[in-house]
Backbone as ProteinMPNN parsed JSONL, in Angstrom:
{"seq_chain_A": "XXXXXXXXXXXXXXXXXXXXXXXXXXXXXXXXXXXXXXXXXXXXXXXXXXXXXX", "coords_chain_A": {"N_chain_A": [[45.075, -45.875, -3.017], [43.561, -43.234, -2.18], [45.267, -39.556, -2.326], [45.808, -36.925, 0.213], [44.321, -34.013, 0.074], [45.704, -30.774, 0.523], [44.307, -28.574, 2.751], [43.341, -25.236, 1.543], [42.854, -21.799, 2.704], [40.914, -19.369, 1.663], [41.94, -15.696, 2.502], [42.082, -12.394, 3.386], [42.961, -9.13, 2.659], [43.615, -6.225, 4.627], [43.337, -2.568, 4.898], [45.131, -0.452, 6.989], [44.732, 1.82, 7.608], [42.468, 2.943, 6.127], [40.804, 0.829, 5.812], [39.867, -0.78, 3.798], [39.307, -3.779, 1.727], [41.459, -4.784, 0.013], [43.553, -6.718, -0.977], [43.029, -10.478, -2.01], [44.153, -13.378, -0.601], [45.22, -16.864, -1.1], [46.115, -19.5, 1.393], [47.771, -21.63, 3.417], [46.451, -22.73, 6.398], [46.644, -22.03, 10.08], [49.85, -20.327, 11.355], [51.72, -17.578, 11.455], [49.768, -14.283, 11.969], [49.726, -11.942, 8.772], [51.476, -9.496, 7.889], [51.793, -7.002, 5.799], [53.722, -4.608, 3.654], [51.336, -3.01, 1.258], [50.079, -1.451, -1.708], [47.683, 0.847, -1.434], [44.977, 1.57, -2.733], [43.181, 3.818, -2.98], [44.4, 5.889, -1.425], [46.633, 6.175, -2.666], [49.583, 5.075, -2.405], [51.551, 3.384, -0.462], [50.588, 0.95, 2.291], [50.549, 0.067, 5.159], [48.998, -3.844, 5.102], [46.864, -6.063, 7.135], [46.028, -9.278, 7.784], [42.917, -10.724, 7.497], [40.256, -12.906, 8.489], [37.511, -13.564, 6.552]], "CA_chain_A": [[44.832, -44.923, -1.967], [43.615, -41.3, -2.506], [45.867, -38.411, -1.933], [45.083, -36.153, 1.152], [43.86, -32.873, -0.449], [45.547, -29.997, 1.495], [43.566, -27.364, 2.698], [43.637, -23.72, 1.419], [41.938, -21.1, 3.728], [41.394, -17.506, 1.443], [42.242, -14.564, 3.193], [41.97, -10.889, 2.824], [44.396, -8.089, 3.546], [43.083, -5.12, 4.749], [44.206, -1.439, 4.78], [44.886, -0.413, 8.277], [44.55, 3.206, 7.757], [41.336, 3.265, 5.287], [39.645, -0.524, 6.348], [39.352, -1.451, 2.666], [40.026, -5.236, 1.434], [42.257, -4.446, -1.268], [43.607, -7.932, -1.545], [42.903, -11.713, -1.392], [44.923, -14.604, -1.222], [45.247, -18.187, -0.473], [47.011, -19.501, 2.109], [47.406, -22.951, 4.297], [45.818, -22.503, 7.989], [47.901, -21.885, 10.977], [50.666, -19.391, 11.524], [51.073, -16.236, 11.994], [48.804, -13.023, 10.591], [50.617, -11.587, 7.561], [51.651, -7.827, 8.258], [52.329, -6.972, 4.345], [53.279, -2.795, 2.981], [50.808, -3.32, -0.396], [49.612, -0.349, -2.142], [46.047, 1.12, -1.428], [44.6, 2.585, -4.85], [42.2, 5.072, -2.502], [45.535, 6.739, -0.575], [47.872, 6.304, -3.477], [50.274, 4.838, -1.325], [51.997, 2.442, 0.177], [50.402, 1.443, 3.741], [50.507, -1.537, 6.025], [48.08, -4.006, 5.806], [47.165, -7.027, 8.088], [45.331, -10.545, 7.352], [41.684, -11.094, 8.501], [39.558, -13.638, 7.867], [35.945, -12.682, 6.802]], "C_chain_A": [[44.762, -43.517, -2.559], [44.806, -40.398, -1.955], [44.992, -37.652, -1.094], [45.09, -34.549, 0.308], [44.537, -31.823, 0.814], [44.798, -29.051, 1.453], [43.786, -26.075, 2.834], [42.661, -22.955, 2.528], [42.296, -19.515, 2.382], [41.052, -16.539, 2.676], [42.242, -13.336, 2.836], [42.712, -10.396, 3.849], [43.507, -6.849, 3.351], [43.777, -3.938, 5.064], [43.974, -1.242, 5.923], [44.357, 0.917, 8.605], [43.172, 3.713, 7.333], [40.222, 2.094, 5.984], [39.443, -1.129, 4.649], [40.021, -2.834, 2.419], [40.424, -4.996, 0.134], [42.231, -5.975, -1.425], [43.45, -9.432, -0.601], [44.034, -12.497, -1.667], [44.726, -16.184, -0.279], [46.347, -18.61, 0.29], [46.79, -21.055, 3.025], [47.13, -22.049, 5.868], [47.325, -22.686, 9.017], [49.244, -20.754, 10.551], [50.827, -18.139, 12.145], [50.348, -15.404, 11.349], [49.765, -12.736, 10.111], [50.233, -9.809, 7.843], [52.104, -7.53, 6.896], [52.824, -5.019, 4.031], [52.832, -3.291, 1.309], [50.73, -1.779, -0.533], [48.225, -0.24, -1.891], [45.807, 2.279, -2.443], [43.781, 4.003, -3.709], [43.578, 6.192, -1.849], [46.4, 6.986, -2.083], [48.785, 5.635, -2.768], [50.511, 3.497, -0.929], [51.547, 2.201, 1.553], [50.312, -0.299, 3.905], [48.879, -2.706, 6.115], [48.175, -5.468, 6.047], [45.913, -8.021, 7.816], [43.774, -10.477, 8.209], [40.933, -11.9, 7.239], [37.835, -12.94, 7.518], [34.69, -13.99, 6.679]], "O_chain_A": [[45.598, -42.875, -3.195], [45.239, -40.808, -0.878], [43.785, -37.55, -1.313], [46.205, -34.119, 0.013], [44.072, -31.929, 1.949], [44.483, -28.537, 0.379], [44.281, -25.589, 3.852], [41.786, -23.582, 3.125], [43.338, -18.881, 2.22], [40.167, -16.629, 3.527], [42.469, -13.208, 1.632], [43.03, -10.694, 5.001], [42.879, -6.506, 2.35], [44.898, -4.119, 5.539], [42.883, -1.611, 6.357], [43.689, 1.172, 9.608], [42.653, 4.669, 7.909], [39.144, 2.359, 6.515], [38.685, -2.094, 4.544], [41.156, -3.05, 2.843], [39.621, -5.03, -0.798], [41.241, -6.556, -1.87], [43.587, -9.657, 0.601], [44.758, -12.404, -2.658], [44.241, -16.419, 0.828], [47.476, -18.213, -0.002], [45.655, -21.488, 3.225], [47.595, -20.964, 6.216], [48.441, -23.174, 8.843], [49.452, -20.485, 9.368], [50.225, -17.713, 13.13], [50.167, -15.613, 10.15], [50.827, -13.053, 10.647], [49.179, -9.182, 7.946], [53.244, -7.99, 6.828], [51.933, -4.226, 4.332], [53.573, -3.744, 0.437], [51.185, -0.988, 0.293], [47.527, -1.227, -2.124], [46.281, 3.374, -2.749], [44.076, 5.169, -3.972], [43.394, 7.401, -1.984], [46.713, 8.129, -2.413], [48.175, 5.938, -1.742], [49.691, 2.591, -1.078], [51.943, 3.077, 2.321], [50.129, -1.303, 3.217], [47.935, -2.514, 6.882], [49.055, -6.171, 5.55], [44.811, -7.501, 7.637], [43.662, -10.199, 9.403], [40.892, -11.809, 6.012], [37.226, -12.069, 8.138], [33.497, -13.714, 6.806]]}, "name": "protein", "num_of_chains": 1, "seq": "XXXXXXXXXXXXXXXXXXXXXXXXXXXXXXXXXXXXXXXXXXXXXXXXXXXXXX"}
């Protein structure tokens, strides 16, 4: 019997203040959106950003 392959979904995090997709990542489907503080290279800075699919 094969193994069930789970499935990844990538995702991008976006800056809430600027709109840029700083970063991606992989992630299993379902949950909740990911509210993260990353750094945005254009601000310098630390700013909030929030999961969208594209």
């Amino acid at each position: 019997m094969a193994k069930n392959k789970k499935k990844v979904e990538t995702v991008f995090l976006v800056c809430e203040e600027t709109g840029d997709y700083n970063y991606t990542i992989r992630r299993k489907p379902g949950g909740e959106k990911l509210k993260l503080m990353k750094f945005s290279p254009r601000l310098r800075k630390h700013t909030q950003h929030t999961e969208k699919k594209k």
